[in-house]
PDB file of N, CA, C and O in Angstrom, chain B, residues numbered from 101:
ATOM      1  N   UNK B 101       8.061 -27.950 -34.572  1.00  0.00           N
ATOM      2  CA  UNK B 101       6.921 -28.652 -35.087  1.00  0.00           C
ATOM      3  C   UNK B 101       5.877 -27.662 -35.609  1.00  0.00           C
ATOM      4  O   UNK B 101       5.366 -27.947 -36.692  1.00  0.00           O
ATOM      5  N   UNK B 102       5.452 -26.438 -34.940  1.00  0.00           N
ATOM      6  CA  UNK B 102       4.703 -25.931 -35.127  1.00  0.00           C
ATOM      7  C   UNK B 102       5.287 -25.132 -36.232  1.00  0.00           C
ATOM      8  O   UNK B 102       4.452 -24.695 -37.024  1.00  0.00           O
ATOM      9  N   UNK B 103       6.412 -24.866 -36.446  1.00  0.00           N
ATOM     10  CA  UNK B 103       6.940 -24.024 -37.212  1.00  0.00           C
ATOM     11  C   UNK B 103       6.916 -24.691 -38.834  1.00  0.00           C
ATOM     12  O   UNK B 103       6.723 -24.028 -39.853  1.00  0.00           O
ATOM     13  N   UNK B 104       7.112 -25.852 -38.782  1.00  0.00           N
ATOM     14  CA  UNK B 104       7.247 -26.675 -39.984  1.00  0.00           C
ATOM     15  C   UNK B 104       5.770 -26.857 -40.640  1.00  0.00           C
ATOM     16  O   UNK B 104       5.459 -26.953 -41.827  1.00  0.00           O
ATOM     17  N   UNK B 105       4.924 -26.875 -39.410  1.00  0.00           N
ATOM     18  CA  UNK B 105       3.513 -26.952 -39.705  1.00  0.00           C
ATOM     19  C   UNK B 105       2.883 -25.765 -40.564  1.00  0.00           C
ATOM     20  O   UNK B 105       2.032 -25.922 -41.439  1.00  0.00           O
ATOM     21  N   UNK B 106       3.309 -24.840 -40.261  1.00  0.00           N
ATOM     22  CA  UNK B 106       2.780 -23.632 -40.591  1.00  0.00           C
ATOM     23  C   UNK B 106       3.458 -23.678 -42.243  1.00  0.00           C
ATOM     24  O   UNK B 106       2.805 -23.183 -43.162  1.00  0.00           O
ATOM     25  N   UNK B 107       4.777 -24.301 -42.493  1.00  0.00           N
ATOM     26  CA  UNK B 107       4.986 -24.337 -43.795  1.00  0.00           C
ATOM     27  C   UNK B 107       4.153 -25.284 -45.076  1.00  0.00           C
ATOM     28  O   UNK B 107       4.117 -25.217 -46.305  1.00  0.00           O
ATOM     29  N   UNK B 108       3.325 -26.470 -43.678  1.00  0.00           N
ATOM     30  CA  UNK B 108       2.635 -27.048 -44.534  1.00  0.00           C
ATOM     31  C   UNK B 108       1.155 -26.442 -45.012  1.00  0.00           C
ATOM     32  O   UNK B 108       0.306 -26.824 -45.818  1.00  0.00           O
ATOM     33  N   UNK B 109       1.260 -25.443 -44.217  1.00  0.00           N
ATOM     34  CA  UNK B 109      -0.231 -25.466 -44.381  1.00  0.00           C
ATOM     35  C   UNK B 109      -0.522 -24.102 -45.743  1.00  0.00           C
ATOM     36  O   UNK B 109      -1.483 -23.865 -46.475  1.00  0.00           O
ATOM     37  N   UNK B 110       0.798 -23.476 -45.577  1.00  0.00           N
ATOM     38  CA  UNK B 110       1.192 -22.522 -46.748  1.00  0.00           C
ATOM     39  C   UNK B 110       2.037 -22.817 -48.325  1.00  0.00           C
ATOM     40  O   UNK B 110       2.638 -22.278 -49.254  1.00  0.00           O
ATOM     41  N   UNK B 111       1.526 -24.137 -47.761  1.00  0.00           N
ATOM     42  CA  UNK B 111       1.871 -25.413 -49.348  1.00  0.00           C
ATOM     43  C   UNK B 111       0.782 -25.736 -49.447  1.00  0.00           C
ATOM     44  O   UNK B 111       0.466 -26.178 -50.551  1.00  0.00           O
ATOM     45  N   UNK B 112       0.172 -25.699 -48.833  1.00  0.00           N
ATOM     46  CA  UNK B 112      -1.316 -26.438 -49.109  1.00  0.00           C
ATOM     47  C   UNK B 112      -1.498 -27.920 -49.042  1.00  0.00           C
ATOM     48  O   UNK B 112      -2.487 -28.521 -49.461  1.00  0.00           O
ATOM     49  N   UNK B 113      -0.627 -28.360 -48.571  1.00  0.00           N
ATOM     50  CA  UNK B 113      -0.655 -29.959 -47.879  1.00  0.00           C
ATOM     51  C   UNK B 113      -1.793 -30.230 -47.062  1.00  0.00           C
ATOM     52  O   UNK B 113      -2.393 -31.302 -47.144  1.00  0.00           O
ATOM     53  N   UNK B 114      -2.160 -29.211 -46.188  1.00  0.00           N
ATOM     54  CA  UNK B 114      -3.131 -29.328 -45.325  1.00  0.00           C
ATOM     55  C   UNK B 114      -3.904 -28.318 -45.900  1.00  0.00           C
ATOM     56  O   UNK B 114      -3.436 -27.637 -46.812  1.00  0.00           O
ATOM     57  N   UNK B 115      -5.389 -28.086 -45.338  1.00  0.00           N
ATOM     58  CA  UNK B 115      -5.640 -27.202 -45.925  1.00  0.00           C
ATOM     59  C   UNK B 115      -5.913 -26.123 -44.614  1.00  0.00           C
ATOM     60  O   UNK B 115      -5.610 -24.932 -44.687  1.00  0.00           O
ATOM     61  N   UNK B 116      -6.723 -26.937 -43.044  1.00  0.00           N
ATOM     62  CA  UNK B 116      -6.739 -26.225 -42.106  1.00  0.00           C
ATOM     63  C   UNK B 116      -5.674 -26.371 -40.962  1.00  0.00           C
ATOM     64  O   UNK B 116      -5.007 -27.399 -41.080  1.00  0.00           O
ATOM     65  N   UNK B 117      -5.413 -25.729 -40.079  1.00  0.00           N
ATOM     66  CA  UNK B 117      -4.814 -26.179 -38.824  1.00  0.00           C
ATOM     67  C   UNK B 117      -4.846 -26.988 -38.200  1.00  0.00           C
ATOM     68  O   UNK B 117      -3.870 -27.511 -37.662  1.00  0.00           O
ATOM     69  N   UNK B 118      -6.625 -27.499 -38.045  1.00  0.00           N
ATOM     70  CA  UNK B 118      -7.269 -28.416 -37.177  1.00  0.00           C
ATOM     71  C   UNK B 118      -6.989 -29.647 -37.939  1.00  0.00           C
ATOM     72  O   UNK B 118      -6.817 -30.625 -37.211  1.00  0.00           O
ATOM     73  N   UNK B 119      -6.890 -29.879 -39.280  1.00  0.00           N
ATOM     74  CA  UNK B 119      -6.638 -30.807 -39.438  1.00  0.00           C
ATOM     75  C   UNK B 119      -4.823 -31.493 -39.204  1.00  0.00           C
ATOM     76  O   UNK B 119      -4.697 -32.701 -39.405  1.00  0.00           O
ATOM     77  N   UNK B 120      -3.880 -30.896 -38.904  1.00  0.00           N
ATOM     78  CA  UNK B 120      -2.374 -31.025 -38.503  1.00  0.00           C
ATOM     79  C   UNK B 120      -2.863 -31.697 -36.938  1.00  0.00           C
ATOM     80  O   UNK B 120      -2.700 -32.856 -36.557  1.00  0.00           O
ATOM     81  N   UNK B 121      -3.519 -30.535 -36.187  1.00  0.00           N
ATOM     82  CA  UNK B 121      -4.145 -31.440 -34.886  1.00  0.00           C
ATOM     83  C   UNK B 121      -3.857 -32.517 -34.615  1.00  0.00           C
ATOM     84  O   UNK B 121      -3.028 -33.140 -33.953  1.00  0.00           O
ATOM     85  N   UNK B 122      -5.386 -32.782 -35.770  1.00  0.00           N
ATOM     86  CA  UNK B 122      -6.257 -34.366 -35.815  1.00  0.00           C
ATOM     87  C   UNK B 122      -5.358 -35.466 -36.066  1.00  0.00           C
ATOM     88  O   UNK B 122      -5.358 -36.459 -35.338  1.00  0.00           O
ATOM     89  N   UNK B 123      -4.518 -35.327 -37.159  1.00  0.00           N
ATOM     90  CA  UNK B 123      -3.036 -36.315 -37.444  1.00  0.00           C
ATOM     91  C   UNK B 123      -2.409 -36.091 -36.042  1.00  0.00           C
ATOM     92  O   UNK B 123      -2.512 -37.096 -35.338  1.00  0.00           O
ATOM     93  N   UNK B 124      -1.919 -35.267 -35.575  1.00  0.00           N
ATOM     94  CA  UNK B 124      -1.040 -35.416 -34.322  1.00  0.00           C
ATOM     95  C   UNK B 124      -1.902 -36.289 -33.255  1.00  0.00           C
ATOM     96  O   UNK B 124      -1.602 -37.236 -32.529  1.00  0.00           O
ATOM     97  N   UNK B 125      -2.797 -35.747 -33.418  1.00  0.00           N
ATOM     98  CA  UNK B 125      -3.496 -35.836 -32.259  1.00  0.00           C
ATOM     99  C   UNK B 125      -3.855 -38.032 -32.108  1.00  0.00           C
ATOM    100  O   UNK B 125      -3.543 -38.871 -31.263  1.00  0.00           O
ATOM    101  N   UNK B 126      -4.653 -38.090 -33.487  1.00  0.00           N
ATOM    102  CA  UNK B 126      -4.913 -39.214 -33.548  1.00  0.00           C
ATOM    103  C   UNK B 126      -3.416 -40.273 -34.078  1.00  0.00           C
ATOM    104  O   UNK B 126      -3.022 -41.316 -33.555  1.00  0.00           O
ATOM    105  N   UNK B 127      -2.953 -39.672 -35.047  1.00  0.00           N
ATOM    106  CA  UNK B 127      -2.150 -40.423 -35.052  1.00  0.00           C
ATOM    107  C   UNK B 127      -0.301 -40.547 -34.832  1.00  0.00           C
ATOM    108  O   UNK B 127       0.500 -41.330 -35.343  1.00  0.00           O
ATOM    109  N   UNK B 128      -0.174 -39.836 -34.221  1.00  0.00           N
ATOM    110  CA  UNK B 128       1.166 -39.374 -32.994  1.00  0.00           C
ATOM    111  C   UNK B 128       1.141 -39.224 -31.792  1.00  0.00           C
ATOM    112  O   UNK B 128       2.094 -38.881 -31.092  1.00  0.00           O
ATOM    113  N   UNK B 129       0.059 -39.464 -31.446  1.00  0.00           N
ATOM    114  CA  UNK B 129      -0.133 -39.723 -29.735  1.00  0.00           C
ATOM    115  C   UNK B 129       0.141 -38.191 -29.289  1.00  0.00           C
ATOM    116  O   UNK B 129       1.079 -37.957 -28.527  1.00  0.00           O
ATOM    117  N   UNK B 130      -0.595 -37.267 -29.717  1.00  0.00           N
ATOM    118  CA  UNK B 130      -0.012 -35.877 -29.058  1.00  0.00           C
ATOM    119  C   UNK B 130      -1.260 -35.767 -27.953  1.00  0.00           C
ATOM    120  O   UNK B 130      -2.458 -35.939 -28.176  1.00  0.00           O
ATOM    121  N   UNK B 131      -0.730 -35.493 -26.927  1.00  0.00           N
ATOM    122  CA  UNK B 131      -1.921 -35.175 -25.888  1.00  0.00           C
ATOM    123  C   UNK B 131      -3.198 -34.487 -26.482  1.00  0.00           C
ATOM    124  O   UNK B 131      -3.225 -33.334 -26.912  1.00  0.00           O
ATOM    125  N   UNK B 132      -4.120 -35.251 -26.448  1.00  0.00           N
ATOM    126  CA  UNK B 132      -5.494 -34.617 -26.646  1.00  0.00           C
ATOM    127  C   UNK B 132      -6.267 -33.649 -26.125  1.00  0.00           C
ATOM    128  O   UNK B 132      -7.247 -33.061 -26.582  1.00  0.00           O
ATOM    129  N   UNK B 133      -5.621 -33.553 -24.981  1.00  0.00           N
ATOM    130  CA  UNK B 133      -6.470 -32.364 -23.909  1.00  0.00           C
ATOM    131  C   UNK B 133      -5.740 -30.781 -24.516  1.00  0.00           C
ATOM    132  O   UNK B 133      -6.411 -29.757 -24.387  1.00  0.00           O
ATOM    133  N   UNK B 134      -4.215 -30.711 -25.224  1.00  0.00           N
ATOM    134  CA  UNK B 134      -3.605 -29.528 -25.586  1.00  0.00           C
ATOM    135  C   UNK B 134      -4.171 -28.836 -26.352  1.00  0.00           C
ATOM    136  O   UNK B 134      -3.718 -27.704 -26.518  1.00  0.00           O
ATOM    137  N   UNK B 135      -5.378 -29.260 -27.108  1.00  0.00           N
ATOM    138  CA  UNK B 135      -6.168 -29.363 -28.707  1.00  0.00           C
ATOM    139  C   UNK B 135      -4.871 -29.758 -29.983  1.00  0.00           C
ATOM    140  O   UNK B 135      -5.000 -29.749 -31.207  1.00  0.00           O
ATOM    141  N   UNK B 136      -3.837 -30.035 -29.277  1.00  0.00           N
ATOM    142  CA  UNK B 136      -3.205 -30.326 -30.737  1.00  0.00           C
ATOM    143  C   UNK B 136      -2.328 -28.826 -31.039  1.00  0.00           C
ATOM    144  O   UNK B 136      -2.660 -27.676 -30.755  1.00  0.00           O
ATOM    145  N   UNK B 137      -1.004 -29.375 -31.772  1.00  0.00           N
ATOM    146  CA  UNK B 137       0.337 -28.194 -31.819  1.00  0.00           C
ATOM    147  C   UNK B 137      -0.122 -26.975 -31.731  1.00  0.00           C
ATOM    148  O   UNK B 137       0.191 -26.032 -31.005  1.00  0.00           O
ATOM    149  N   UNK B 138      -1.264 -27.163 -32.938  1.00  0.00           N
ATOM    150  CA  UNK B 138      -1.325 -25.418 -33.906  1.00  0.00           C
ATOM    151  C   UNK B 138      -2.883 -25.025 -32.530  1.00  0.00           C
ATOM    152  O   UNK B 138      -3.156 -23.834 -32.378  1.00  0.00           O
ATOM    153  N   UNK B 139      -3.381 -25.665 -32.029  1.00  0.00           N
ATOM    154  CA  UNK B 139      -4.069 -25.254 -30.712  1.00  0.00           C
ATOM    155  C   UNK B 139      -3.729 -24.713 -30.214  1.00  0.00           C
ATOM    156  O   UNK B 139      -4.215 -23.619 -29.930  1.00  0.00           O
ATOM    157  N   UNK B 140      -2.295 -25.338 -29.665  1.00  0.00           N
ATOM    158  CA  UNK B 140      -1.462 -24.643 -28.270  1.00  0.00           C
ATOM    159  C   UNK B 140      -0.769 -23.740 -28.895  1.00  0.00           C
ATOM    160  O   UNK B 140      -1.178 -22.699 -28.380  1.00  0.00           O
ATOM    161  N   UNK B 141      -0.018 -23.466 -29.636  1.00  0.00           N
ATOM    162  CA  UNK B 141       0.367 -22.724 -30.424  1.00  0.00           C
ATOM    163  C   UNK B 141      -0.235 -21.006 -30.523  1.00  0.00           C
ATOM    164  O   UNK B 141       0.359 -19.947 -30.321  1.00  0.00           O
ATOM    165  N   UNK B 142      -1.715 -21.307 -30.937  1.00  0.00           N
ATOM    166  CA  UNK B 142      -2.559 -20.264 -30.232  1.00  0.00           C
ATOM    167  C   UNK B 142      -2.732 -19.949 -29.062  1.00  0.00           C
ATOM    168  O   UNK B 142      -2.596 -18.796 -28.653  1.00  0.00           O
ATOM    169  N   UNK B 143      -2.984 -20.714 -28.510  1.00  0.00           N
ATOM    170  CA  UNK B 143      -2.943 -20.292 -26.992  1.00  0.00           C
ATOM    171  C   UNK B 143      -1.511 -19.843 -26.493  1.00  0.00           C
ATOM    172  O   UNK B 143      -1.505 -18.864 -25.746  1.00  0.00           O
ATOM    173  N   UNK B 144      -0.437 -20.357 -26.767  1.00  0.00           N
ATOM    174  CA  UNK B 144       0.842 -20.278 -26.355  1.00  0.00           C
ATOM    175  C   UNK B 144       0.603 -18.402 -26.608  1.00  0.00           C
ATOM    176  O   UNK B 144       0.544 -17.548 -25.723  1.00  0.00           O
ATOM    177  N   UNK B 145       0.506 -18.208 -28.093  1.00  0.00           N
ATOM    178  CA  UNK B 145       0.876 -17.068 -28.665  1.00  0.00           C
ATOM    179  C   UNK B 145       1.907 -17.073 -29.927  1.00  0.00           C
ATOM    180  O   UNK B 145       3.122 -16.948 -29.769  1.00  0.00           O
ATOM    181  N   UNK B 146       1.530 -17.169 -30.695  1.00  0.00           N
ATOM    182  CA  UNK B 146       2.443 -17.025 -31.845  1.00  0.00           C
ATOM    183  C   UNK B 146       3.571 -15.661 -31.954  1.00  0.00           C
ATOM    184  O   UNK B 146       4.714 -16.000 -32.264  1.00  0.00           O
ATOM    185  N   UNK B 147       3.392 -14.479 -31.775  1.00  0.00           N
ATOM    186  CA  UNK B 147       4.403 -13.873 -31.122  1.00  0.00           C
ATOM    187  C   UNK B 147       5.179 -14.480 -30.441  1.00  0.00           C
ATOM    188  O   UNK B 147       6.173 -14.006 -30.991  1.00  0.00           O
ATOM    189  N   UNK B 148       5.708 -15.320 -29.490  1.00  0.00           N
ATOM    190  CA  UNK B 148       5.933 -16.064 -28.640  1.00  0.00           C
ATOM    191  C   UNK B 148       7.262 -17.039 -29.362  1.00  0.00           C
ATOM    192  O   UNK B 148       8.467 -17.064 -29.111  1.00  0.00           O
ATOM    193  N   UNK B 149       6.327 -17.875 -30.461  1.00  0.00           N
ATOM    194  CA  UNK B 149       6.401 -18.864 -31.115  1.00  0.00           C
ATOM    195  C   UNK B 149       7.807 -18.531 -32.033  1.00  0.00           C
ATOM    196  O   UNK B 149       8.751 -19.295 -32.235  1.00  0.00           O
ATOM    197  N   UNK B 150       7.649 -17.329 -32.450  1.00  0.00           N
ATOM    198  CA  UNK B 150       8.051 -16.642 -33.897  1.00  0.00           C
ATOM    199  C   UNK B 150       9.278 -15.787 -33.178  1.00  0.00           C
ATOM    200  O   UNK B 150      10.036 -15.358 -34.048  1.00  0.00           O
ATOM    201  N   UNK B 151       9.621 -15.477 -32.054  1.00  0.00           N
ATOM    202  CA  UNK B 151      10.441 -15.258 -31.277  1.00  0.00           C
ATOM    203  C   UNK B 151      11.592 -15.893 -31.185  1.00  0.00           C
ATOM    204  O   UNK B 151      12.777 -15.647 -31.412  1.00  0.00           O
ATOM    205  N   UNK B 152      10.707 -17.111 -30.645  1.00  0.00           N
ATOM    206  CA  UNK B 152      11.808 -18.405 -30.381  1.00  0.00           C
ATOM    207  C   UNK B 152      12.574 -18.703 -31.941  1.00  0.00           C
ATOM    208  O   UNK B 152      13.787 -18.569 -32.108  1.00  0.00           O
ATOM    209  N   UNK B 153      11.753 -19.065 -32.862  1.00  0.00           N
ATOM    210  CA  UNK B 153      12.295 -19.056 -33.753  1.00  0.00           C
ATOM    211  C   UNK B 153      13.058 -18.277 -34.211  1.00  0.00           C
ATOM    212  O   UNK B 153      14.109 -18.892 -34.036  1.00  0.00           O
ATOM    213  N   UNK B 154      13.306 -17.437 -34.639  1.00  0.00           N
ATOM    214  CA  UNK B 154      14.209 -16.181 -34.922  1.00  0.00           C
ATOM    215  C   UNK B 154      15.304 -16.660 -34.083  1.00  0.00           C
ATOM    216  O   UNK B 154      16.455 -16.889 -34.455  1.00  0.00           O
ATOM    217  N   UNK B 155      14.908 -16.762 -33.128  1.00  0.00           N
ATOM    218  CA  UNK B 155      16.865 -16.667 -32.138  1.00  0.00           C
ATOM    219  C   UNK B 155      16.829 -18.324 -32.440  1.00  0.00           C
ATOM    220  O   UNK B 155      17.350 -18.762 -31.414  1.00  0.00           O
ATOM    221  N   UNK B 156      16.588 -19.179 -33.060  1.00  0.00           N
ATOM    222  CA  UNK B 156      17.413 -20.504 -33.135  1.00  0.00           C
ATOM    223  C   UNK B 156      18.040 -20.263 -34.554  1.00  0.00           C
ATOM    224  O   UNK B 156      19.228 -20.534 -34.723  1.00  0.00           O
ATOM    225  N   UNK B 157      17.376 -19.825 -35.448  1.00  0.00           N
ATOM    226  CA  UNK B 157      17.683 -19.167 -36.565  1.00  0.00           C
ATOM    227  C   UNK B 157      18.651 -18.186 -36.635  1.00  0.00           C
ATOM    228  O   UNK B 157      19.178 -17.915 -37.714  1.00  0.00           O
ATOM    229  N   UNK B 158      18.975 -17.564 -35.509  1.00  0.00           N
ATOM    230  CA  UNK B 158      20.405 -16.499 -35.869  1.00  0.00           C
ATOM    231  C   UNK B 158      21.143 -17.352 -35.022  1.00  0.00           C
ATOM    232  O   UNK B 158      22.240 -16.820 -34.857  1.00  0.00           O
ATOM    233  N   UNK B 159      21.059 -18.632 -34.281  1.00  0.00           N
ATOM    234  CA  UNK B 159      21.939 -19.262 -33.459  1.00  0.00           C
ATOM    235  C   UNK B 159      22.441 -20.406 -34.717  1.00  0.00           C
ATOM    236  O   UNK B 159      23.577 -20.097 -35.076  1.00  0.00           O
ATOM    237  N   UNK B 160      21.949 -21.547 -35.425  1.00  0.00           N
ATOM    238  CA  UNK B 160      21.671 -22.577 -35.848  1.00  0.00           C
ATOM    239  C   UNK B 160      21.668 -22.506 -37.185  1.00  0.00           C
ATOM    240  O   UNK B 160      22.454 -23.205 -37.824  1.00  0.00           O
ATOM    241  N   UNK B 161      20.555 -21.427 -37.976  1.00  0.00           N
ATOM    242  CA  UNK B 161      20.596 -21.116 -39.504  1.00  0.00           C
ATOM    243  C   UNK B 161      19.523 -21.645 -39.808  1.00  0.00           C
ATOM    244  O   UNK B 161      18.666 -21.876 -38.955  1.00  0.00           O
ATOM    245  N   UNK B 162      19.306 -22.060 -41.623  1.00  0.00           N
ATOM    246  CA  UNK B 162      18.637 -22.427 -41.936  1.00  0.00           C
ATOM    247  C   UNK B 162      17.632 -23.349 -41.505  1.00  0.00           C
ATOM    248  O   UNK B 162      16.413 -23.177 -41.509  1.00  0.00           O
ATOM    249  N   UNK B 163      18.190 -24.202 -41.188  1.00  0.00           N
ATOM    250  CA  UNK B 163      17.295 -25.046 -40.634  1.00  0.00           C
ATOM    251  C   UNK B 163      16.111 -24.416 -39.689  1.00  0.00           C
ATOM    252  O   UNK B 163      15.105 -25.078 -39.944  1.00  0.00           O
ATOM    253  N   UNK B 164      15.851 -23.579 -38.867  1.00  0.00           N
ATOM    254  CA  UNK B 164      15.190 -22.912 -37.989  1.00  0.00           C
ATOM    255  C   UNK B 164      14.755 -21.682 -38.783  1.00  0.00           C
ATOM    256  O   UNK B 164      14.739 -20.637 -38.132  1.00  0.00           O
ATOM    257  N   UNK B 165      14.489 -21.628 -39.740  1.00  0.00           N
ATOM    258  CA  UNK B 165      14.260 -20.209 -40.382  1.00  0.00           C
ATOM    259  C   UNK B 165      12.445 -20.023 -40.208  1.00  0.00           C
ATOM    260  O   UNK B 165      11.802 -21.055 -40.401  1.00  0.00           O
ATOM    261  N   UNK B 166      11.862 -19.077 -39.946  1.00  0.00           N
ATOM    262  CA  UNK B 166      11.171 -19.215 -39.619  1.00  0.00           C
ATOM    263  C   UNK B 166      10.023 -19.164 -41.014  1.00  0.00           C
ATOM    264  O   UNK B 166      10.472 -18.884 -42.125  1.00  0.00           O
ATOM    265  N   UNK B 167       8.769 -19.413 -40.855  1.00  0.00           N
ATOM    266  CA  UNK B 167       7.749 -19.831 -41.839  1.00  0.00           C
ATOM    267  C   UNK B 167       7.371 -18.419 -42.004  1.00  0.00           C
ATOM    268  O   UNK B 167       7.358 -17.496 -41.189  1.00  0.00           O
ATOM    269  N   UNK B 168       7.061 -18.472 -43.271  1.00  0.00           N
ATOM    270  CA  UNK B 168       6.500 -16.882 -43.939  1.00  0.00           C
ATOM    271  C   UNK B 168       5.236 -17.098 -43.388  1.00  0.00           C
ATOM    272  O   UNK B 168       4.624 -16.032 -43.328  1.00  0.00           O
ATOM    273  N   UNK B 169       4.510 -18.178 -42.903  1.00  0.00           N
ATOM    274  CA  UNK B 169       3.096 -17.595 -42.607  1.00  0.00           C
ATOM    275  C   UNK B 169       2.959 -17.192 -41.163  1.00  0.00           C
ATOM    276  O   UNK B 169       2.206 -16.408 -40.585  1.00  0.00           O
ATOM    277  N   UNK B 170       4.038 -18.068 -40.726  1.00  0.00           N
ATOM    278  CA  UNK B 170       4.391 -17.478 -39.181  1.00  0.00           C
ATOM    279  C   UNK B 170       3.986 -15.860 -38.882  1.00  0.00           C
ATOM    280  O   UNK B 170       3.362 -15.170 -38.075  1.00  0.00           O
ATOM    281  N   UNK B 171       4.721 -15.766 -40.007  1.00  0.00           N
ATOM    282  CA  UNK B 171       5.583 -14.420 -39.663  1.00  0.00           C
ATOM    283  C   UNK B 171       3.906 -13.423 -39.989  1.00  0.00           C
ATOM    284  O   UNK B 171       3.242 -12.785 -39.172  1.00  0.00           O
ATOM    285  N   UNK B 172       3.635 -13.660 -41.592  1.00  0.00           N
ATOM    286  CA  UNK B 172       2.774 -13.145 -42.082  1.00  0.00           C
ATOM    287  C   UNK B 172       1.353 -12.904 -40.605  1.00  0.00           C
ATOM    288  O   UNK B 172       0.714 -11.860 -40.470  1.00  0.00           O
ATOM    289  N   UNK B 173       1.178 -14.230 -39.654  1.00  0.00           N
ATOM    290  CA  UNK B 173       0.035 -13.921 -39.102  1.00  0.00           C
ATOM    291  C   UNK B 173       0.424 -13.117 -37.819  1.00  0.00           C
ATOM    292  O   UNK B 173      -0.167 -12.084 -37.504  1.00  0.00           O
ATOM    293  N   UNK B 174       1.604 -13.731 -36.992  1.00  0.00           N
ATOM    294  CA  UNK B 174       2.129 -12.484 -36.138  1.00  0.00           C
ATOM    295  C   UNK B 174       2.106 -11.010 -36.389  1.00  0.00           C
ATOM    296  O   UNK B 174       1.963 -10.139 -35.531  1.00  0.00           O
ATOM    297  N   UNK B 175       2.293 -10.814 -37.904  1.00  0.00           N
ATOM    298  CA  UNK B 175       2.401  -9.483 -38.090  1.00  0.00           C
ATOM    299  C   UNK B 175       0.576  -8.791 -38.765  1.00  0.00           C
ATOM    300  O   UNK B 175       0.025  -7.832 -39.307  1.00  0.00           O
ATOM    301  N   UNK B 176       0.447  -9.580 -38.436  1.00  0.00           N
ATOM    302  CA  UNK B 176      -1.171  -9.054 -39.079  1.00  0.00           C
ATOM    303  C   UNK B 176      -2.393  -9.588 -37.517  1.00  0.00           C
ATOM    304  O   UNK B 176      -3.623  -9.617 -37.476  1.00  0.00           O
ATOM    305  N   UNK B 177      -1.374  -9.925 -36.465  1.00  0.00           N
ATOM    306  CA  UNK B 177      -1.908  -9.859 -35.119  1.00  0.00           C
ATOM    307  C   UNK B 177      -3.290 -11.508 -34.897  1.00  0.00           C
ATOM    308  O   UNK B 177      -4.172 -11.845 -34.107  1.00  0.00           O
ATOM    309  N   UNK B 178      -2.948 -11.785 -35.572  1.00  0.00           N
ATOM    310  CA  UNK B 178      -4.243 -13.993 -35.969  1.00  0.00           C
ATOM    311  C   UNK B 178      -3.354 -14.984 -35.984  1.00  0.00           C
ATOM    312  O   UNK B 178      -2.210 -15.074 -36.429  1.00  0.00           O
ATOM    313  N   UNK B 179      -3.999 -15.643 -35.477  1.00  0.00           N
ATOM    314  CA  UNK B 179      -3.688 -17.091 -35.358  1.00  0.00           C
ATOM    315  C   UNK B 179      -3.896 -17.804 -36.169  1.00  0.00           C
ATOM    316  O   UNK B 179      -3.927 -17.417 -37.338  1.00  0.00           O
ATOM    317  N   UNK B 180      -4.106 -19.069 -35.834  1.00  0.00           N
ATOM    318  CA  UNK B 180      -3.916 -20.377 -37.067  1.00  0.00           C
ATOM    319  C   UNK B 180      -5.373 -20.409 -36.724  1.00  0.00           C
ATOM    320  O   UNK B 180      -6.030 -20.897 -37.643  1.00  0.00           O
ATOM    321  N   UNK B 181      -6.222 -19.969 -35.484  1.00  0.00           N
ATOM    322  CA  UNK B 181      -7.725 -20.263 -36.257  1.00  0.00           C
ATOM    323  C   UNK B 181      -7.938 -19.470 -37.190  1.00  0.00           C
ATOM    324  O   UNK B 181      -8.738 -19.751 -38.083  1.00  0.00           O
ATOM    325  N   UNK B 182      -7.321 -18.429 -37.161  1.00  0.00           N
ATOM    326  CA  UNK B 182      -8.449 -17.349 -38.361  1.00  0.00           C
ATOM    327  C   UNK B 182      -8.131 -17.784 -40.015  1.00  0.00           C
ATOM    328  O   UNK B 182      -8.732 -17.324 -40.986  1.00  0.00           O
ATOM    329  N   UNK B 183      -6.852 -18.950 -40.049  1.00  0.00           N
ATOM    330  CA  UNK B 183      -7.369 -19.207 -41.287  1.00  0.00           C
ATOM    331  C   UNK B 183      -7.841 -20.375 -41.561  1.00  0.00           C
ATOM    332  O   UNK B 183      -8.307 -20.606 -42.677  1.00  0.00           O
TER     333      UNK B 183
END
């Protein structure tokens, strides 16, 4: 989820993080107290995140490939608040 998210937000579908949240949040019933995917996500650790991905991706393939912005903010050490 979070991974797919991050592709939307590097399409420009969304424009912030917080707003992927606010849809989950308000309208997918995602627990409100988590702040929402790309919240926990931060908090989780995107290192973390981008990990997991990679090994479902050399297990599974395409489908699991991971998001260039993923990758882009892991490797430049920010999260989904800083953009």
């Amino acid at each position: 989820m979070v991974n797919e998210a991050a592709n939307i937000l590097m399409e420009g579908i969304a424009v912030r993080a917080s707003d992927i949240d606010t849809v989950w949040i308000t309208g997918y019933g995602w627990p409100a107290y988590t702040g929402g995917p790309m919240f926990w996500a931060d908090l989780v650790g995107l290192d973390k995140i981008l990990a997991r991905m990679q090994a479902l991706y050399e297990a599974y393939g395409d489908d699991f490939k991971p998001s260039p912005l993923l990758e882009k903010l892991v490797a430049e050490g920010k999260g989904f608040k800083d953009i």
